[in-house]
C-alpha positions as CSV (number, residue, x, y, z in Angstrom):
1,X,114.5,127.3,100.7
2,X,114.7,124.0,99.2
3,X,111.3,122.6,99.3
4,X,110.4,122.2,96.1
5,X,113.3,120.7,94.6
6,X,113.9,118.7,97.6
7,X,110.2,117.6,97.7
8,X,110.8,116.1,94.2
9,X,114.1,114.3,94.7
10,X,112.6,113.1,98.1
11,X,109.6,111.4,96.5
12,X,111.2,109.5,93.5
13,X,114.3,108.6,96.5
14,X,111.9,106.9,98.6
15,X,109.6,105.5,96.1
16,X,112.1,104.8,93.2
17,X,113.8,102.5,96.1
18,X,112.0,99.3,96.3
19,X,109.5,99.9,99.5
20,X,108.1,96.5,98.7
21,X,110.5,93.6,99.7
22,X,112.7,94.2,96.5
23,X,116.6,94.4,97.1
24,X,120.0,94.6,95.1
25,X,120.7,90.9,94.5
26,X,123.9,91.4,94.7
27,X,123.6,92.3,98.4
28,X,120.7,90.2,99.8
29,X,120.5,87.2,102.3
30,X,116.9,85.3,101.6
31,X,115.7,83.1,104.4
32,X,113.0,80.8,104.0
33,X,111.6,79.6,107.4
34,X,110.3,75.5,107.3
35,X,108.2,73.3,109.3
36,X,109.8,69.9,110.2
37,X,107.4,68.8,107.6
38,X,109.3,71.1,104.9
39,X,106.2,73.0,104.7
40,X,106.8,76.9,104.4
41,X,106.1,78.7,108.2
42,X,103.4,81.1,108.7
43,X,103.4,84.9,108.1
44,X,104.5,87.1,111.2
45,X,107.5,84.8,112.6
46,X,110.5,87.0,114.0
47,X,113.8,86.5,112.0
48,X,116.4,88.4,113.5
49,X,120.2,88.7,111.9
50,X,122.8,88.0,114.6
51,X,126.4,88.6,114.9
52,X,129.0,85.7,115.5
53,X,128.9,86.9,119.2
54,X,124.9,86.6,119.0
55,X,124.2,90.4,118.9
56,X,121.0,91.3,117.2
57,X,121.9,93.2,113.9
58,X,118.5,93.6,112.2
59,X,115.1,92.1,112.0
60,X,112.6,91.0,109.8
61,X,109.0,89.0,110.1
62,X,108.1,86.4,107.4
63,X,105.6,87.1,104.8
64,X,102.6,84.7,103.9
65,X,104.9,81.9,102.7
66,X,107.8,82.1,105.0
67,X,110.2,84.4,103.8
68,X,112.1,87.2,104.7
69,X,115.0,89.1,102.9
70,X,118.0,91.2,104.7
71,X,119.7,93.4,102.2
72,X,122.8,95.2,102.0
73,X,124.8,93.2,104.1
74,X,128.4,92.8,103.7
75,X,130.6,89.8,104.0
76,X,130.6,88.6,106.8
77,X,130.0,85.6,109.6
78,X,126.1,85.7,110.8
79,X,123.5,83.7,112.8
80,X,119.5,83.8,112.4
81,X,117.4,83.3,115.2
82,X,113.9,82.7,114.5
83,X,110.7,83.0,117.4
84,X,107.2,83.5,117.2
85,X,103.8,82.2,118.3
86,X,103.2,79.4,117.8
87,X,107.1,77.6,117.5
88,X,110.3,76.9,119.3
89,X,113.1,79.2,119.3
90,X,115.5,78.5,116.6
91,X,118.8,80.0,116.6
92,X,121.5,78.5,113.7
93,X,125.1,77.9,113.9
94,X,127.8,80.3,111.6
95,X,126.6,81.3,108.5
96,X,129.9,82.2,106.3
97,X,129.2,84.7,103.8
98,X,132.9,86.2,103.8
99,X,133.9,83.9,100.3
100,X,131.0,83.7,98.6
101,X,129.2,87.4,99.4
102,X,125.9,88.5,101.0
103,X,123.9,86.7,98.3
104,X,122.4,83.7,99.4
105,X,119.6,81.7,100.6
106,X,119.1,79.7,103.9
107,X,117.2,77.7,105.2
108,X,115.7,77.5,108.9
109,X,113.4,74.9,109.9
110,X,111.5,75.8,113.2
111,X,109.3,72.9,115.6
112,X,105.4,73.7,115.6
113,X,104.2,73.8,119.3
114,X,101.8,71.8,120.4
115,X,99.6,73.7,122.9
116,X,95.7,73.3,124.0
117,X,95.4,76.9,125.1
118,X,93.2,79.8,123.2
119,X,95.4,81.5,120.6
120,X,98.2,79.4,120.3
121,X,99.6,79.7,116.4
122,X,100.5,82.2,114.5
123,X,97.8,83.7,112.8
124,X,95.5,86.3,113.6
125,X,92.2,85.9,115.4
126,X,90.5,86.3,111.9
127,X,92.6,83.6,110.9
128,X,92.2,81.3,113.8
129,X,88.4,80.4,112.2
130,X,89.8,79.7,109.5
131,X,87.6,76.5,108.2
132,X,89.6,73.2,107.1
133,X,88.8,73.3,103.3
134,X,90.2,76.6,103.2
135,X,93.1,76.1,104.9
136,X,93.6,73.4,102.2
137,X,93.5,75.4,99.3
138,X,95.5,78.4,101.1
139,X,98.1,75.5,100.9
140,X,97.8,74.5,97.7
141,X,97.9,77.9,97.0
142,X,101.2,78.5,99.0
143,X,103.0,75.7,97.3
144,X,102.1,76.7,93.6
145,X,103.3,80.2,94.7
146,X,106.5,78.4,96.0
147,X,106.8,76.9,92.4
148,X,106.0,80.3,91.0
149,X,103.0,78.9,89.1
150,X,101.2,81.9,89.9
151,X,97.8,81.2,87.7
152,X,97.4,78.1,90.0
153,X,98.0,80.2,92.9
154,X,95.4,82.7,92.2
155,X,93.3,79.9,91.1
156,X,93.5,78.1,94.7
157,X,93.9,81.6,97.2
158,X,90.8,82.9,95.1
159,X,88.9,79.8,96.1
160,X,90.3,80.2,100.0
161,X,88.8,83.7,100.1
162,X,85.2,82.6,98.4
163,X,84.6,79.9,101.5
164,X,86.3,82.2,104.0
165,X,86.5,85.5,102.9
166,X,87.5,87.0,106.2
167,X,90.9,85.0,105.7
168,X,94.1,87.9,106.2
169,X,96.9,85.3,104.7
170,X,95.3,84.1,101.7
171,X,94.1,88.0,100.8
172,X,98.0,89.1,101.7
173,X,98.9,85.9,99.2
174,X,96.6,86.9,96.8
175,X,97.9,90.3,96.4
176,X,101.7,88.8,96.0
177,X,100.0,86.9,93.3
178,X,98.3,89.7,91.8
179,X,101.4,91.6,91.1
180,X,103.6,88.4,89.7
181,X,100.6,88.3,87.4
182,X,100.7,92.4,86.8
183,X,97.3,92.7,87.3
184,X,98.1,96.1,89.9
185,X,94.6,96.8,90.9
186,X,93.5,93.6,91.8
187,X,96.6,93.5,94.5
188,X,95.6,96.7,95.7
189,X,92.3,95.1,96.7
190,X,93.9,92.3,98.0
191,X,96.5,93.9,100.6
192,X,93.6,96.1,101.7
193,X,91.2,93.4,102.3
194,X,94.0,91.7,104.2
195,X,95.1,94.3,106.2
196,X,91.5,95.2,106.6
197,X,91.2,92.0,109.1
198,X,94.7,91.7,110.1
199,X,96.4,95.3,110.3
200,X,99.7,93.8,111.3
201,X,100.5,92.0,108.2
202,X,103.8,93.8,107.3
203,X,104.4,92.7,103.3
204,X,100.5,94.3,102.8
205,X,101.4,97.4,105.1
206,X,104.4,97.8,103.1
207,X,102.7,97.7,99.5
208,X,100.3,99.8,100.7
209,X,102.3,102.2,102.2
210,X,104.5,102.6,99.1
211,X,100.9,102.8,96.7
212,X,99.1,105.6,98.9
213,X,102.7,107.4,98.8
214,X,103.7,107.5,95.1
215,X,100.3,108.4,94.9
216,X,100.6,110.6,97.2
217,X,97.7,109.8,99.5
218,X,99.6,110.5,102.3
219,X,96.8,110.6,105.0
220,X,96.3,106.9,104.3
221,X,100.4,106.0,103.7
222,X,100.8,106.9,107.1
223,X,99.1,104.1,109.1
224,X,100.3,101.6,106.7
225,X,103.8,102.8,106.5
226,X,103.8,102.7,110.7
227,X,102.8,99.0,110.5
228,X,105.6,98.3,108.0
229,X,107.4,99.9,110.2
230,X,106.7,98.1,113.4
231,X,107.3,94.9,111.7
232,X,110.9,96.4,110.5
233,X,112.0,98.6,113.0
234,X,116.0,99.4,111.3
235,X,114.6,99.6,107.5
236,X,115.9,103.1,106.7
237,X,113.5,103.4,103.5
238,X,110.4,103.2,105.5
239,X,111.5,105.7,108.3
240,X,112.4,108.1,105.6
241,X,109.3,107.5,103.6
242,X,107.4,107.8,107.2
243,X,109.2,111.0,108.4
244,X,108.6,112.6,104.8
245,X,104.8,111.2,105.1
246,X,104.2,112.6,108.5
247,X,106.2,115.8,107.9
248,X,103.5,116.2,104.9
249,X,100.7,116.0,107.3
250,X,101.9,117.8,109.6
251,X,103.1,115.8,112.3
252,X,106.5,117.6,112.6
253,X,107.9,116.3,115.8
254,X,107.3,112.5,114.7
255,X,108.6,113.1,111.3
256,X,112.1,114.7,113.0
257,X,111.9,112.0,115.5
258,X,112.1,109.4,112.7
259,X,114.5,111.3,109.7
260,X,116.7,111.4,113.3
261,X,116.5,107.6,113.8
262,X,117.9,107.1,110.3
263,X,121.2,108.6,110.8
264,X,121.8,105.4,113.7
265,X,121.1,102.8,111.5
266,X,124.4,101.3,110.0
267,X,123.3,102.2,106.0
268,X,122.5,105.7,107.4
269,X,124.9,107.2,104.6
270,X,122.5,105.7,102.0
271,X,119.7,107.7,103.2
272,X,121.2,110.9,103.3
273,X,118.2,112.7,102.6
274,X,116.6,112.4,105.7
275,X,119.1,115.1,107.5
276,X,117.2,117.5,104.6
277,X,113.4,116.7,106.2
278,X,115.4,117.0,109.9
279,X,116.9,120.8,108.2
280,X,113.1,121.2,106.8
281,X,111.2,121.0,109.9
282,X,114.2,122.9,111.8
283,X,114.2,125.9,109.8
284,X,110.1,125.8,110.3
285,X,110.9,126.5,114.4
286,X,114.0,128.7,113.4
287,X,116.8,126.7,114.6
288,X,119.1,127.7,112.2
289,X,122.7,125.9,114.2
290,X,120.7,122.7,113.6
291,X,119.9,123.0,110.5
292,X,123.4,124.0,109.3
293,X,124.6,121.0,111.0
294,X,121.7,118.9,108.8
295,X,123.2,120.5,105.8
296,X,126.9,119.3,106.8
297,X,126.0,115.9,107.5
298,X,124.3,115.6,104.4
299,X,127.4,116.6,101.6
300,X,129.2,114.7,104.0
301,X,127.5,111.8,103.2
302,X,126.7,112.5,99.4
303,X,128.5,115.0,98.5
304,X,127.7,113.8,94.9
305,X,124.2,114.2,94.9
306,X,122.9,116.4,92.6
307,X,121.1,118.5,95.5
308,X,124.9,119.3,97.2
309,X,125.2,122.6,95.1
310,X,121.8,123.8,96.1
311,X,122.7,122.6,99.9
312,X,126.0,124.5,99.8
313,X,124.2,127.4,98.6
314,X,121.8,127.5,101.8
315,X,124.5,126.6,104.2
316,X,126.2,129.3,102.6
317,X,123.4,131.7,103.0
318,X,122.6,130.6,106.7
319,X,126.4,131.7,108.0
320,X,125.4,135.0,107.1
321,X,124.5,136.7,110.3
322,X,120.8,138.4,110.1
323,X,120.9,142.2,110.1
């Protein structure tokens, strides 16, 4: 049918489109999360987007130094709530955005708890043993990547890794470093010694994911693109990338289950491609009614990709009743 073309348009869709925290910046909201000290927060907080009337719109967690991005937002009134181990809830008032557009950067500043029980914080058990003179030169570290003085940053997260090399942050740093340096195969390393001893740590997951899939390594995209996932459950490019990934390997039903949970998310129309894995796997079990119905929702939604014609053409071909 169309597998091959649509296997090549698929690929440079999902991994043309910036997997790894990149975003229009015309249409991005960046939130940095603070301590009451103005230090950045730790990695893994839960920034969720709110309506006015305190519904939750979309989610994010913060990346080694704090930050999170929602993109294509329009303008519009919005809270942030931020939660998380290791800090008290932190909801803001209205955030305009109606005047000035979707493209700005706020500020949260969260309150450290203070707790004597095992595990309080918000780093991972690796990270817990972390020894003191590491911690202070993942900070330094942290603030010269703040600054964007990224040879001092590699200088000081290279050093945190040499007296603790076990340390998930200052590895998931490092590899942020890495790539504002372009030195590519030293972040590679980096993300997979982080997620090596913390597999929850989404901005590695998420540069990972998108490596192993333009390079299509998709037995290994998989897992990482999952964890991406699970730290950003309504980010249409990683469901597509995942259903395409799992379809690839064969997981069928998970790959339909996901292309399926695109079409609910609000930017659905953006992502059109995903009702063409949802035709793919339903023309493998013969469900023809469902895949015609794939095939209409997608021209509905682009009809000016430059698939439609070849869509048309097999929509046309599947209302011909089988002799």
């Amino acid at each position: 049918m169309l597998r091959r073309f649509f296997n090549a348009v698929l690929l440079m869709a999902t991994c043309g489109a910036p997997l790894f925290g990149q975003a229009n910046p015309e249409e991005q909201m960046t939130v940095r999360v603070v301590y009451d000290d103005d230090r950045a927060a730790s990695a893994n907080l839960r920034v969720e987007l709110l309506s006015t009337y305190g519904s939750s719109i979309e989610t994010r967690v913060t990346d080694g130094f704090g930050s999170v991005i929602f993109s294509h937002l329009r303008p519009a009134k919005y809270k942030l709530r931020v939660s998380g181990m290791g800090v008290v809830t932190a909801e803001t008032g209205e955030l305009d955005l109606t005047e000035s557009g979707p493209n700005s950067t706020e500020y949260v500043s969260v309150h450290r708890v203070v707790s004597d029980q095992p595990g309080a914080g918000t780093l991972s058990l690796a990270d817990l043993n972390v020894p003191s003179d590491a911690k202070k030169e993942f900070e330094k570290g942290t603030e010269s990547m703040e600054k964007k003085n990224w040879p001092d940053a590699k200088e000081h997260l290279s050093h945190a890794v040499d007296i603790y090399p076990k340390y998930a942050l200052a590895y998931n740093n490092l590899g942020v470093t890495y790539l504002k340096l372009g030195q590519g195969p030293q972040a590679v390393e980096s993300f997979r010694s982080a997620v090596r001893f913390d597999e929850h740590i989404g901005q590695a997951n998420l540069f990972l994911g998108q490596f192993y899939y333009e390079n299509k390594d998709y037995k290994n995209a998989e897992p990482c693109l999952q964890h991406a996932l699970d730290a950003e459950p309504r980010n249409p490019q990683i469901l597509l990338a995942l259903a395409n990934t799992e379809m690839r390997n064969g997981e069928t039903d998970q790959a339909l289950a996901n292309a399926q949970k695109v079409h609910a998310l609000p930017d659905h129309r953006k992502y059109a491609l995903a009702h063409l894995i949802a035709a793919e796997i339903l023309s493998n079990k013969g469900e023809n009614e469902k895949v015609a119905e794939e095939y209409r929702q997608f021209l509905k939604e682009d009809p000016g990709s430059p698939m439609a014609p070849r869509v048309k053409d097999a929509l046309s071909k599947l209302a011909v009743p089988n002799k």
